[in-house]
C-alpha positions in Angstrom: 0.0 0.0 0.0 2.9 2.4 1.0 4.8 1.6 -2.2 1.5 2.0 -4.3 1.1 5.9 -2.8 5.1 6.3 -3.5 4.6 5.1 -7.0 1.4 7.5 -7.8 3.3 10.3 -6.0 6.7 9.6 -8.6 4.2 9.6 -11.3 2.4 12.8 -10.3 5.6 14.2 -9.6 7.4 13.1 -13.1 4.0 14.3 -15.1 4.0 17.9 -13.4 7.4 18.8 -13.7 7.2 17.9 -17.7 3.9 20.0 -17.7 6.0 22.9 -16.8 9.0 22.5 -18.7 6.3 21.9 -21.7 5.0 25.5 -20.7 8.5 27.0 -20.1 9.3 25.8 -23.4 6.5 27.4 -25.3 7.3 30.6 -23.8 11.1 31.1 -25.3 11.5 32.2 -28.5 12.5 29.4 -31.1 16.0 28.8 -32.0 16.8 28.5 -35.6 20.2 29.0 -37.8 20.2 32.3 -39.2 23.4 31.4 -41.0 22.7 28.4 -42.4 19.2 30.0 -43.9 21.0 32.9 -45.3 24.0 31.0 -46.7 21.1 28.9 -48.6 19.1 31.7 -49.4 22.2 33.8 -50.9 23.5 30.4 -52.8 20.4 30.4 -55.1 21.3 33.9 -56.2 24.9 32.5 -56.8 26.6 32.9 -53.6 26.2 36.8 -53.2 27.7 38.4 -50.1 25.2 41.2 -50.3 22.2 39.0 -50.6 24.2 37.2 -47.3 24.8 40.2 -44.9 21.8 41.5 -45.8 19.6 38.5 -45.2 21.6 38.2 -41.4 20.4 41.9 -40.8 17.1 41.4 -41.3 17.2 37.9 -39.3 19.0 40.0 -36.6 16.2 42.5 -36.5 13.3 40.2 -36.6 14.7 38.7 -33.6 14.9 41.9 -31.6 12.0 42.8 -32.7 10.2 39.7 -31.3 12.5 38.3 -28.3 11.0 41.0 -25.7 7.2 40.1 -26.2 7.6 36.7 -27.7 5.8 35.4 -24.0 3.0 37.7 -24.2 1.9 36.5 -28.0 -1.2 34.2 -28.4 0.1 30.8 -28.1 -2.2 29.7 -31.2 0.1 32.3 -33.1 3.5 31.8 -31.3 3.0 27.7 -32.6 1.7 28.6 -36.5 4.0 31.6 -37.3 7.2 29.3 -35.5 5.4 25.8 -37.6 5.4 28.6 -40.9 9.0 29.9 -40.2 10.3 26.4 -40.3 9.2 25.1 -43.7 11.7 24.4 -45.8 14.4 23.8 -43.1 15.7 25.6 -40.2 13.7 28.4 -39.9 13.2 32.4 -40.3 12.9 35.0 -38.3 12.2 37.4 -40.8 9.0 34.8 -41.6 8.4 34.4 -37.9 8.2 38.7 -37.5 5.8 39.1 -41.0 3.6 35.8 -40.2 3.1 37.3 -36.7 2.1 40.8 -38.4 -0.4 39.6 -40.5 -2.1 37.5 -37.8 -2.7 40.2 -35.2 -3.7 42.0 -38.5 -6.0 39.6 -39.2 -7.5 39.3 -35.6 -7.9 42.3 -35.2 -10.2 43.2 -38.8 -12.6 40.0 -39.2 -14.4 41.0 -42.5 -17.8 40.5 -43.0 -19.4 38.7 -46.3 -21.8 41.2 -48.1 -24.1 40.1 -50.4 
């Protein structure tokens, strides 16, 4: 009987502290490779260095941009704009910044059929 409450109390234990990290999670910004996206990105316009620096600038800003209120976001946007910035490989932050613009654009102007 004593073993049995142990047991349930590990388990209750174990399944809470994953809860959390599952929430701490969710509230840091996503980590993706900057680098590696621009390097790709400037090696389909033939390796240009100005396509590179100025694709890590605008990564660089994006992040900034969204790093300070990336916790207070709607988590239902936080998990499609990160899902969105990730097609195709490693992820964008300059995708992650406009995806997040045009969904609290879009929440905030519902259009109305007319007929």
């Amino acid at each position: 009987m004593k073993e049995t409450r142990k047991l349930r109390l590990a388990v209750a234990s174990a399944t809470t502290m994953l809860i959390a990290a599952s929430a701490a999670n969710a509230q840091q910004m996503p980590r993706y490779d900057p680098a590696s996206y621009c390097r790709q990105l400037s090696d389909t316009g033939g390796g240009s260095a100005t396509i590179y620096n100025s694709c890590i600038d605008m990564e660089q800003n994006a992040y900034n941009k969204r790093k300070p209120e990336w916790s207070s976001l709607p988590m239902k946007t936080r998990n499609y704009c990160d899902s969105l910035a990730r097609m195709g490989g490693g992820g964008s932050y300059t995708i992650l910044d406009s995806c997040i613009d045009m969904e609290i654009g879009a929440a905030g102007s519902t259009p109305e059929f007319k007929y």
